[in-house]
C-alpha positions as CSV (number, residue, x, y, z in Angstrom):
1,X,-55.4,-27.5,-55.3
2,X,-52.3,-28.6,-57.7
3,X,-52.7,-30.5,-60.4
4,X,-50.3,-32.6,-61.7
5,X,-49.8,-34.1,-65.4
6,X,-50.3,-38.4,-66.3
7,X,-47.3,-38.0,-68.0
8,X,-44.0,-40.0,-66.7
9,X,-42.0,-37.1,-67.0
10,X,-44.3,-34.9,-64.8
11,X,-42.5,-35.4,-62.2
12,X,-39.4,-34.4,-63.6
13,X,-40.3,-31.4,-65.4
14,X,-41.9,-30.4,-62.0
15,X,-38.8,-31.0,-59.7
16,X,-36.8,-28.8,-62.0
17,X,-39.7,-25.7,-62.4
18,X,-38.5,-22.9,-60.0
19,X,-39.8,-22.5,-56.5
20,X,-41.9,-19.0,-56.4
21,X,-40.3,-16.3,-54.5
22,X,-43.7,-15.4,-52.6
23,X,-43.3,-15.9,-48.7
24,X,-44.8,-18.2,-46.8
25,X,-48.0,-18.7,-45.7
26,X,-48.7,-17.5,-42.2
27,X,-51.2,-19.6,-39.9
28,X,-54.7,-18.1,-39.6
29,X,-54.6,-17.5,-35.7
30,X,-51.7,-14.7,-37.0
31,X,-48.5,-16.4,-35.0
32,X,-45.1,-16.9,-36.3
33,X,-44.0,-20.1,-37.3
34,X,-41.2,-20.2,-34.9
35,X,-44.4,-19.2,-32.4
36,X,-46.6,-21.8,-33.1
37,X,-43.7,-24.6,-32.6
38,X,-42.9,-23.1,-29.0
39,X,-46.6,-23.3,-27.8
40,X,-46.0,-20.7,-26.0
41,X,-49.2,-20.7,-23.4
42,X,-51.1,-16.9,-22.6
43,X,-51.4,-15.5,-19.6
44,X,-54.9,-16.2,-19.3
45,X,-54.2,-19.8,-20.0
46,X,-51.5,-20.5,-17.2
47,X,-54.2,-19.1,-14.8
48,X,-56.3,-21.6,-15.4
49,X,-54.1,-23.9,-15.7
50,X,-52.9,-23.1,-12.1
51,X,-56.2,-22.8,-10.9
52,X,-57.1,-26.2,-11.7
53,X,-54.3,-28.1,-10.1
54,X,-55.0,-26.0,-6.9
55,X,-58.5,-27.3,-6.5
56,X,-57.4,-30.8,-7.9
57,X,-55.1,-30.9,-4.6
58,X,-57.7,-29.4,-2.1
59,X,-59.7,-32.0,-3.4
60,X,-57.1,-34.9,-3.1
61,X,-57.9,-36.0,-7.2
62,X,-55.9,-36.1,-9.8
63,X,-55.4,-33.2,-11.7
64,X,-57.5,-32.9,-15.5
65,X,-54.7,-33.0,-18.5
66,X,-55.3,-29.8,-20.7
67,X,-56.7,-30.2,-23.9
68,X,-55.1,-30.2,-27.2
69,X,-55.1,-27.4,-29.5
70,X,-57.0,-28.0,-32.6
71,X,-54.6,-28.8,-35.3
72,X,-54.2,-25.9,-37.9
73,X,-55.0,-27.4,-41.1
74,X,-55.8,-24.4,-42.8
75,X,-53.3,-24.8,-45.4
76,X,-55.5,-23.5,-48.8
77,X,-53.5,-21.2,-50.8
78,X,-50.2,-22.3,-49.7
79,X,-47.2,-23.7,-51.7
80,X,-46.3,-27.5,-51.0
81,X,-42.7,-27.0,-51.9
82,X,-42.1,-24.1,-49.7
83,X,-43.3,-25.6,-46.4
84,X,-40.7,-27.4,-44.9
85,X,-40.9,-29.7,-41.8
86,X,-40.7,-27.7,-38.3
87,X,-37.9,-28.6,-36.2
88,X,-37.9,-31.6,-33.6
89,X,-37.7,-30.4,-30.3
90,X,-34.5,-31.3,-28.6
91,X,-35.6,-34.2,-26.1
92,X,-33.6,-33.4,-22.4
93,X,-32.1,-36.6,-21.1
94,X,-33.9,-37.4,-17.8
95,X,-33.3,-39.8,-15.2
96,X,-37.2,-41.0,-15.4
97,X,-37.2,-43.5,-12.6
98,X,-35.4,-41.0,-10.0
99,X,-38.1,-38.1,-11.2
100,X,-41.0,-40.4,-10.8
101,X,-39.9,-41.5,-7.6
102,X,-39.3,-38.3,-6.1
103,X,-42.6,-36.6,-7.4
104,X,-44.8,-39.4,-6.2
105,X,-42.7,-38.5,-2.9
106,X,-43.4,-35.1,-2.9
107,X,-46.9,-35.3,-3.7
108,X,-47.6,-37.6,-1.3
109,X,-45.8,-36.0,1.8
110,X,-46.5,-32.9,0.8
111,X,-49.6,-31.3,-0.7
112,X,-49.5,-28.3,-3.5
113,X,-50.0,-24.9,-2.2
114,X,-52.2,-22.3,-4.7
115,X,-49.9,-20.3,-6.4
116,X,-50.8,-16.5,-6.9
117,X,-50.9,-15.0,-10.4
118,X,-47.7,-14.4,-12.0
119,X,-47.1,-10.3,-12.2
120,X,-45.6,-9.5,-15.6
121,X,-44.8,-6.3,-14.2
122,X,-41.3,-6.0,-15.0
123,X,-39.1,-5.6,-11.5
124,X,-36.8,-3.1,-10.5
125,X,-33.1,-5.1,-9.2
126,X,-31.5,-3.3,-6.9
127,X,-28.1,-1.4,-8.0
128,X,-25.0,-3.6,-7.1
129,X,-21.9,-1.6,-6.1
130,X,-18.7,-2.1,-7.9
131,X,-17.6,-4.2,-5.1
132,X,-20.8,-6.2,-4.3
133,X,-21.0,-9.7,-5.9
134,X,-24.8,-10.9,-7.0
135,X,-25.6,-14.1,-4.6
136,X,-25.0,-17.2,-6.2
137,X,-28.9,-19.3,-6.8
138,X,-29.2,-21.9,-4.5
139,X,-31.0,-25.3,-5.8
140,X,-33.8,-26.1,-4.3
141,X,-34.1,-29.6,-3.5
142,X,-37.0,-31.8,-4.1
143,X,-36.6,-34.2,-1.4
144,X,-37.5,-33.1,2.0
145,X,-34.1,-32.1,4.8
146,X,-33.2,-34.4,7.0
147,X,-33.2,-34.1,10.2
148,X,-29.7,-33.3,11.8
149,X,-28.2,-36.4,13.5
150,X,-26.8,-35.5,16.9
151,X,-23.1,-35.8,16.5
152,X,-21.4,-38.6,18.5
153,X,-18.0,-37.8,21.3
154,X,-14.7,-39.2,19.8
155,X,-13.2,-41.2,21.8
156,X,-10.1,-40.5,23.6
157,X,-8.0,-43.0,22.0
158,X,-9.0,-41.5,18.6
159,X,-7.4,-38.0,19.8
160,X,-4.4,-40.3,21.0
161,X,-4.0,-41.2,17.5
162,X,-4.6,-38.4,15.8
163,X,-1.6,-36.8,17.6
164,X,0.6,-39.4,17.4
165,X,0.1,-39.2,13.5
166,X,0.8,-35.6,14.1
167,X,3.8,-36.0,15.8
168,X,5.4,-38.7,13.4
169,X,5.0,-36.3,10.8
170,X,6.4,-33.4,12.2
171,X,9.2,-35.0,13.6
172,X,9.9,-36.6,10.2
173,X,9.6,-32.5,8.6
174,X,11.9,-31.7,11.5
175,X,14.6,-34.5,10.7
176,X,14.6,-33.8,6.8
177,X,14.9,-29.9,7.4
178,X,17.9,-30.6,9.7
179,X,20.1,-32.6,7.3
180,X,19.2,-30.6,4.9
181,X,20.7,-27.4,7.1
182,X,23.8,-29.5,8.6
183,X,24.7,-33.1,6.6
184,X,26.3,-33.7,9.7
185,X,23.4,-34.5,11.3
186,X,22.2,-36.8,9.0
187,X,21.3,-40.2,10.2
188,X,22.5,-43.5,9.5
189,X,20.1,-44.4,7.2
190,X,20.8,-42.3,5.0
191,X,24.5,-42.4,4.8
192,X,24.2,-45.9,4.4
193,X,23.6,-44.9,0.9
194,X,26.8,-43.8,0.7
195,X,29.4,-47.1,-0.2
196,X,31.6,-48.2,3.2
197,X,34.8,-46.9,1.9
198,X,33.0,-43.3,1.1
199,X,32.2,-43.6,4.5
200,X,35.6,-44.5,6.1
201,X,37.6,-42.1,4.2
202,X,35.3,-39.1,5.6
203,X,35.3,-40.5,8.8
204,X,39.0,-40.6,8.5
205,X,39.5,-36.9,7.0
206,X,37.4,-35.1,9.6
207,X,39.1,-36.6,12.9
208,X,36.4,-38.7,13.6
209,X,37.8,-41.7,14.7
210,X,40.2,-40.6,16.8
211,X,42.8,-42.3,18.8
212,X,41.7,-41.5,22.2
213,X,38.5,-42.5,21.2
214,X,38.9,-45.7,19.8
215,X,41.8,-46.5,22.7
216,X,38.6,-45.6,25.0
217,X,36.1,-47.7,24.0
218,X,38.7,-50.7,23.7
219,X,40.1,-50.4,27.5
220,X,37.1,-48.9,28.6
221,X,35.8,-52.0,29.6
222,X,38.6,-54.1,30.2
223,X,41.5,-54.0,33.0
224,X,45.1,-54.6,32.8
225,X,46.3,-57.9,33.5
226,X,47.7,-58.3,37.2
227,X,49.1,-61.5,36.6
228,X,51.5,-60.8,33.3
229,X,52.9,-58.1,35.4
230,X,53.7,-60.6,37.9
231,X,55.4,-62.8,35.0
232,X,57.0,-60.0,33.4
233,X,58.4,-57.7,36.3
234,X,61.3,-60.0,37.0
235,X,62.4,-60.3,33.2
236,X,62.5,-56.1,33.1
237,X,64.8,-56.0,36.6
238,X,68.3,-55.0,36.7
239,X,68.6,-53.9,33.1
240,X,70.6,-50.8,32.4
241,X,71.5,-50.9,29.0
242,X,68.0,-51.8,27.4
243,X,64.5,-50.4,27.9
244,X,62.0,-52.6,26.7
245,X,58.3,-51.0,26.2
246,X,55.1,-53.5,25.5
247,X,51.4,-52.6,24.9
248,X,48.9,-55.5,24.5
249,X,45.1,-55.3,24.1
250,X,42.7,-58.3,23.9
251,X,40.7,-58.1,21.4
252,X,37.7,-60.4,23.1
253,X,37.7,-58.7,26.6
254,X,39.2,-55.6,26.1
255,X,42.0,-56.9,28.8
256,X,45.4,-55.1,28.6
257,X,49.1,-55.1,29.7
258,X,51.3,-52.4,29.3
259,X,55.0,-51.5,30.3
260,X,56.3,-48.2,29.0
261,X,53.5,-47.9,26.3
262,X,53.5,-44.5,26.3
263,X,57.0,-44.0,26.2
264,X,58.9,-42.7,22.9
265,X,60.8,-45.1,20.4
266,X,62.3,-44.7,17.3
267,X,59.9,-46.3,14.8
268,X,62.5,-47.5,12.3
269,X,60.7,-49.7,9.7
270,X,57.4,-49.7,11.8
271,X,56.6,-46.4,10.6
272,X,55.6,-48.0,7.5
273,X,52.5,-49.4,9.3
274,X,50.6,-46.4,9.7
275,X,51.6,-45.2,5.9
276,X,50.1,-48.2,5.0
277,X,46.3,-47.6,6.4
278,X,46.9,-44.2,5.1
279,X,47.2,-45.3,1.6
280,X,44.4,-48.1,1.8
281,X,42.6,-44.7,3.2
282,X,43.4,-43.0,-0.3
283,X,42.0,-46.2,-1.7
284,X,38.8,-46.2,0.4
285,X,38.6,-42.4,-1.3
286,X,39.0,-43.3,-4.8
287,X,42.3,-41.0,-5.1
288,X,44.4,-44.1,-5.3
289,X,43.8,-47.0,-7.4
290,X,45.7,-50.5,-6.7
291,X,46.0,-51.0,-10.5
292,X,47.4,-47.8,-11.3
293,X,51.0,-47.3,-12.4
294,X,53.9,-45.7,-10.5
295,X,57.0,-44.4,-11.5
296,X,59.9,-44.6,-10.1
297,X,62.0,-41.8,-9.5
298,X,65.5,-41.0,-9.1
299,X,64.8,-39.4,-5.9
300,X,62.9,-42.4,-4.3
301,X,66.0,-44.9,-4.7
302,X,67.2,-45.2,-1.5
303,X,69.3,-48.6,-0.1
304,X,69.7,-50.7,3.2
305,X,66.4,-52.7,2.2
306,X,64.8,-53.9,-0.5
307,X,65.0,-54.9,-4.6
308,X,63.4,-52.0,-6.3
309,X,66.8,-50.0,-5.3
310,X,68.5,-52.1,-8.5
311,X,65.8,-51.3,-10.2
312,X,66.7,-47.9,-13.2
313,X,64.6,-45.0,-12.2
314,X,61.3,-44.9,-14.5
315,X,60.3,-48.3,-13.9
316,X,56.4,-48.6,-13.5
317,X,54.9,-50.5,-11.1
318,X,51.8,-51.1,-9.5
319,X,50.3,-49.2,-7.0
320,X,49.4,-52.6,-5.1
321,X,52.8,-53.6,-5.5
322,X,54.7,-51.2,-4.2
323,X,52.7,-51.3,-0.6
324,X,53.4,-54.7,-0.9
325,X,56.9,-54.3,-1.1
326,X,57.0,-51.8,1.7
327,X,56.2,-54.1,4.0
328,X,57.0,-57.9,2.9
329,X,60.6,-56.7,2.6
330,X,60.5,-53.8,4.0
331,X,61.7,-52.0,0.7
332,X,62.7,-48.0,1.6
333,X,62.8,-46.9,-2.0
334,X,58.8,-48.3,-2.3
335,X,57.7,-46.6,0.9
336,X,59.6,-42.8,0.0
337,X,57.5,-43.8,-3.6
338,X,54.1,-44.3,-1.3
339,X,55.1,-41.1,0.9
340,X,55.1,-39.2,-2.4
341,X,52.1,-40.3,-3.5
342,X,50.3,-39.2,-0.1
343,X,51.9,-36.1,-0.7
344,X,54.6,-35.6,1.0
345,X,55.6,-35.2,5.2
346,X,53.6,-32.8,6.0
347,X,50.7,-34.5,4.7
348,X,51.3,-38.0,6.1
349,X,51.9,-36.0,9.6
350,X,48.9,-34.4,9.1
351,X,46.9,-37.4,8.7
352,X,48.0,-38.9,11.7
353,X,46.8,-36.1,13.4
354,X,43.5,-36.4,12.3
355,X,43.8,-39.7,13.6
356,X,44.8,-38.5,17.3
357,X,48.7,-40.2,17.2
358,X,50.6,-37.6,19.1
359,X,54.0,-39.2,19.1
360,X,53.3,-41.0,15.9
361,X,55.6,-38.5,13.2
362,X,57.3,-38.8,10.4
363,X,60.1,-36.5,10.1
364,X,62.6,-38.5,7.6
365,X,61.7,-40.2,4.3
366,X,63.4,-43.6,4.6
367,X,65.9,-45.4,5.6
368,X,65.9,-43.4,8.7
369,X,69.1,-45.1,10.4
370,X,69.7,-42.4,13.1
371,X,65.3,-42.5,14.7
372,X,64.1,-39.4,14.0
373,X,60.8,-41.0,13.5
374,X,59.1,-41.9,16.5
375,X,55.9,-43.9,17.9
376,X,54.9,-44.8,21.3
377,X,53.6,-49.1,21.8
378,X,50.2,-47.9,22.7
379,X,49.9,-45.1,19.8
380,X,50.6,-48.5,17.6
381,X,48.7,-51.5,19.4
382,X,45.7,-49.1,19.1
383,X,45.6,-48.2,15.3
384,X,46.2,-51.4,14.9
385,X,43.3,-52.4,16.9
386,X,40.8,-50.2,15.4
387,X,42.1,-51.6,11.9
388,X,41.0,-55.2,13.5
389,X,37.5,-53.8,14.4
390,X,36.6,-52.1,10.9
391,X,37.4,-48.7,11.3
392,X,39.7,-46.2,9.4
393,X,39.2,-48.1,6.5
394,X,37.2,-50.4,4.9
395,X,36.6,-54.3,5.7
396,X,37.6,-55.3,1.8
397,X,41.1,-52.6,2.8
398,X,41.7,-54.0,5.8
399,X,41.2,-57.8,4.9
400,X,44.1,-56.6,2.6
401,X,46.2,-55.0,4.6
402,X,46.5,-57.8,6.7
403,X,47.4,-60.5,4.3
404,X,49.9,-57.7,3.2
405,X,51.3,-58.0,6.6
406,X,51.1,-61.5,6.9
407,X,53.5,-62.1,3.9
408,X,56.4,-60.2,6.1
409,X,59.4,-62.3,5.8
410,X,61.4,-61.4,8.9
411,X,59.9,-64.0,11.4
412,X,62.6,-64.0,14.2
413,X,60.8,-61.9,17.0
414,X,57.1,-62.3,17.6
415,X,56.1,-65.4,15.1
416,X,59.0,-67.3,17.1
417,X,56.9,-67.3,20.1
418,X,53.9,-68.7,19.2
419,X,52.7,-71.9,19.2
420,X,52.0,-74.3,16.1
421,X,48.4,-73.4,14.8
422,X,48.7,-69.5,15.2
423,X,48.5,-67.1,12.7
424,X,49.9,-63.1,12.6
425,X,49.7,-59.8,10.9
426,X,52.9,-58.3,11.9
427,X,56.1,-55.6,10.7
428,X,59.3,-55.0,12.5
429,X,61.7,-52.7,12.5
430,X,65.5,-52.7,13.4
431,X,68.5,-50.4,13.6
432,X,71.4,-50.0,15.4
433,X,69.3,-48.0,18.4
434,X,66.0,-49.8,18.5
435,X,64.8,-53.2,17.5
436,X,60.7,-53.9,17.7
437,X,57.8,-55.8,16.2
438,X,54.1,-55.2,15.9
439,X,51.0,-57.3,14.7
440,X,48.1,-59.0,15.4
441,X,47.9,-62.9,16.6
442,X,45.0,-65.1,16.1
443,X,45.5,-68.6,18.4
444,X,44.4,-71.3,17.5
445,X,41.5,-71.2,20.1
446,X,40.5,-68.0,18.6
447,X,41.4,-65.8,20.8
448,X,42.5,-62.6,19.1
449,X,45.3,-60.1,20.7
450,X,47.5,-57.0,19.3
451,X,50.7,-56.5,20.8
452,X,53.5,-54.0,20.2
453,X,57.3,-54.6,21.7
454,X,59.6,-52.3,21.3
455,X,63.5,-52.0,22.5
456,X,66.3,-49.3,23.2
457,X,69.3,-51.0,23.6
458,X,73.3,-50.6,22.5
459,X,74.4,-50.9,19.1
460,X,72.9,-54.0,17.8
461,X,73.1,-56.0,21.2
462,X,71.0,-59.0,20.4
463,X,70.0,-59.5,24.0
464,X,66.8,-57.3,23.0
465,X,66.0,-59.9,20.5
466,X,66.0,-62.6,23.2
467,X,64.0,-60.4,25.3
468,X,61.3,-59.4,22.7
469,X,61.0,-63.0,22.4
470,X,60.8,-64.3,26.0
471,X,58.1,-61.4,27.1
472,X,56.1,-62.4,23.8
473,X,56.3,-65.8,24.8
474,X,54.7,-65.6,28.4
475,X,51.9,-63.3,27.2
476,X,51.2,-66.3,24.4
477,X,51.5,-68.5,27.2
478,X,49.2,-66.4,29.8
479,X,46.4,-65.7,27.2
480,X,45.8,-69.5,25.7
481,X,47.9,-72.0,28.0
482,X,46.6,-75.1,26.6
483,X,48.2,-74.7,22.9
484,X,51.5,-72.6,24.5
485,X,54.9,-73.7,23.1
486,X,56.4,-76.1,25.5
487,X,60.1,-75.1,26.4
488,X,62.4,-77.6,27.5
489,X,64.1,-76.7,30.4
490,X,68.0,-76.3,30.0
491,X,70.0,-78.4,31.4
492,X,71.9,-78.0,34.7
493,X,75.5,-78.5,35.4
494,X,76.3,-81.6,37.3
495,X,77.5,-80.7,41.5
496,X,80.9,-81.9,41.8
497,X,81.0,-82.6,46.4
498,X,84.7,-81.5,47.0
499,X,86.2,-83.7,49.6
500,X,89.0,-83.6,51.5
501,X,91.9,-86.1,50.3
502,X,92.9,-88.5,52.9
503,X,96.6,-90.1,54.0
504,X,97.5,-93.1,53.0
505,X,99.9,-95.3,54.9
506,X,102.7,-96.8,53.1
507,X,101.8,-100.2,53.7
508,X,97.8,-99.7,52.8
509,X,98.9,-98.3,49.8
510,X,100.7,-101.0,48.6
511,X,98.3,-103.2,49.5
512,X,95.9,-101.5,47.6
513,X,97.9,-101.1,44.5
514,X,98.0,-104.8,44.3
515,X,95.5,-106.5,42.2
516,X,93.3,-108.7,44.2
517,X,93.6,-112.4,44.3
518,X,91.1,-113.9,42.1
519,X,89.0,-117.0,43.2
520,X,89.3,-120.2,41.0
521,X,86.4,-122.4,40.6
């Protein structure tokens, strides 16, 4: 027993006296502390234990709860201080309502089967080879198997499905593997990620749109116009000295006339048509910008047509402006500037090409007064025509290119024969050897038509002039009748009857020269 002082300070004095260094006492029964806190059951006492709950199941009764162990309170001689608490055991978190559930389950669908005593012989495990893996445990489960559910047929429009999924996906692994190995094959999708003049100027530079093409799927459907070549034939008889040659394509039906179209003119001034949808091509590209600055140079001065040849060489202008001066006044010394730009002849010459003009060349830089440059009327009414339909270049280029046009200032060939309302796209071309005009008409009534006339004649003779204009007129006047130009008709000279003069006698004609007698009221 320990006996402790009255005195207030008791405690104190005691709290500081220094803990003996004896060890612990052990419990009588001769376990370990640690032991004794495990409850570690014997042998003998887990057979009984297991015997009991065997007969408690034969029986059908509940199974007797072991009994306590007497409390060891055989503490006499021991130190107060030097006892500490015993651990708590760690508590397992349990899911109380699932075990109760499925023991109550087990026990009542199945009953406990006697257990045999546990052997604490140690066993022997068999040797694993290097290569042999132990088998992984496998959970039992406390819940009885279920029986297997028989498995149900799919039906056969699940399978359908099921491979049309399949085939969506490959094809869609087929299609991206493709582009990937040849862009060319990519689909329209996605190159419509690609901005419209991107997709013009490729078009363009790998011979896509060709000529024949284009000219194919405009006349392909269409059929050349008996009756203008009834109208026209008799206008084209009996000339010697000039060769007229007209193209024209409808734009609505596809409809055509033609009369030496693929014969070979001197271009003159027209040549600057296709220069300019090669340059709006350079735009489309991003090579060229319209605001960017030119220079002059002494070598692009040139005269016969135009301002900008008074101009001092190193003047600046505008890229913009100086297509616009190529063809509103047809200014030489601006388009030799633009051919420059494009890179020359040879490169121009290429380009065409590319686009499938065969007659189409450029062999002279400007003023070319002796034709050495040469086009055909179809070669022309068909670029043209595939400029009117969006290809070759952009919409926002060609919607510019045709007001370009549409600023020309000589109007004396195909704007004269049109009637009031109409509106045209057009550039002409004249020297001594050729005289012509191309362009585009909208009527009034909305038909749309591209037509190219072009003329060999003598050295200026301005009968082609008047010719141009009369075949120009009666294919306006054959395509929208109602809104045609009326001509006049000219006047004819007055029939004179020549008859014979008659003898007088003496005395008639005296009687006639006398004035006759004048009744008086």
């Amino acid at each position: 027993m320990l006996e402790f002082s009255n005195r207030p300070d008791s405690r104190r004095r005691s709290s500081r006296t220094q803990a003996p260094t004896h060890p612990p006492a052990q419990p009588p029964d001769g376990s370990t502390q640690k032991q004794r806190a495990k409850r570690v059951p014997s042998p003998q006492q887990a057979s009984t234990r297991r015997d009991e709950l065997s007969e408690a199941s034969t029986q059908g009764r509940r199974p007797p709860r072991p009994a306590p162990s007497a409390p060891n309170n055989s503490l006499q001689g021991a130190n107060l201080r030097t006892l500490r608490p015993l651990p708590a055991r760690p508590q397992r978190k349990r899911f109380f309502l699932f075990e109760l559930f499925s023991r109550s389950r087990v026990a009542r669908t199945r009953p406990i089967a006697p257990r045999s005593p546990v052997s604490r012989s140690p066993e022997k495990k068999p040797a694993l080879s290097p290569t042999s893996r132990p088998e992984p445990l496998k959970r039992r489960s406390r819940l009885p198997a279920s029986p297997a559910k028989p498995q149900r047929p799919t039906p056969p429009l699940v399978h359908a499905v099921r491979l049309l999924i399949v085939g969506v996906g490959v094809g869609a692994i087929a299609g991206t593997s493709l582009s990937v190995w040849n862009p060319a094959l990519r689909s329209s999708a996605a190159v419509a990620q690609v901005s419209p003049p991107q997709i013009m100027a490729a078009n363009a530079l790998s011979g896509g749109q060709n000529m024949g093409h284009i000219a194919k799927n405009t006349l392909g459907s269409g059929q050349e116009l008996p009756g203008l070549i009834a109208q026209i034939a008799p206008m084209t008889q009996g000339l010697t000295d000039l060769t007229p040659g007209v193209f024209m394509v409808d734009l609505d039906k596809g409809n055509y006339y033609s009369f030496n179209g693929d014969m070979v003119f001197s271009a003159a001034s027209i040549i600057k048509v296709p220069i300019l949808i090669a340059f709006f091509q350079e735009v489309d590209a991003g090579k060229i910008r319209l605001d960017e600055t030119m220079t002059m140079e002494t070598t692009d001065i040139v005269d016969n047509s135009g301002e900008m040849q008074y101009s001092a060489p190193g003047t600046k202008y505008s890229a913009l402006e100086v297509a616009t001066n190529m063809i509103v006044t047809s200014d030489n010394t601006a388009t030799n500037m633009i051919i420059r730009r494009l890179g020359g002849l040879d490169k121009v010459n290429q380009r065409f090409k590319q686009w499938g003009l065969q007659q189409t060349l450029l062999r002279d830089r400007l003023p070319d007064l002796t034709g050495t440059n040469t086009t055909t009327p179809k070669e022309l009414t068909t670029l043209l025509t595939a400029v009117s339909q969006g290809q070759l270049i952009s919409m926002a280029s060609r919607d510019r290119a045709m007001f370009i046009m549409s600023q020309t200032e000589t109007d004396t060939l195909l704007p004269a024969a049109m009637g009031a309302g109409a509106q045209i796209s057009h550039k002409t071309g004249d020297i001594k050897s050729m005289v012509g005009d191309t362009g585009i008409i909208d009527m009034p009534s909305g038909k749309r038509y591209v037509i190219t006339t072009l003329m060999k004649r003598p050295d200026n003779d301005s009968r082609a002039q008047d010719l141009i204009r009369q075949i120009a007129s009666t294919i306006y006047q054959y395509l929208d009748p109602v809104n045609s130009p009326v001509e006049e008709p000219a006047a004819e000279p007055l029939e004179v009857p020549q008859t014979e003069p008659t003898v007088m006698e003496p005395e008639a004609a005296i009687a006639d020269s006398e004035p006759a007698a004048v009744p008086i009221p």
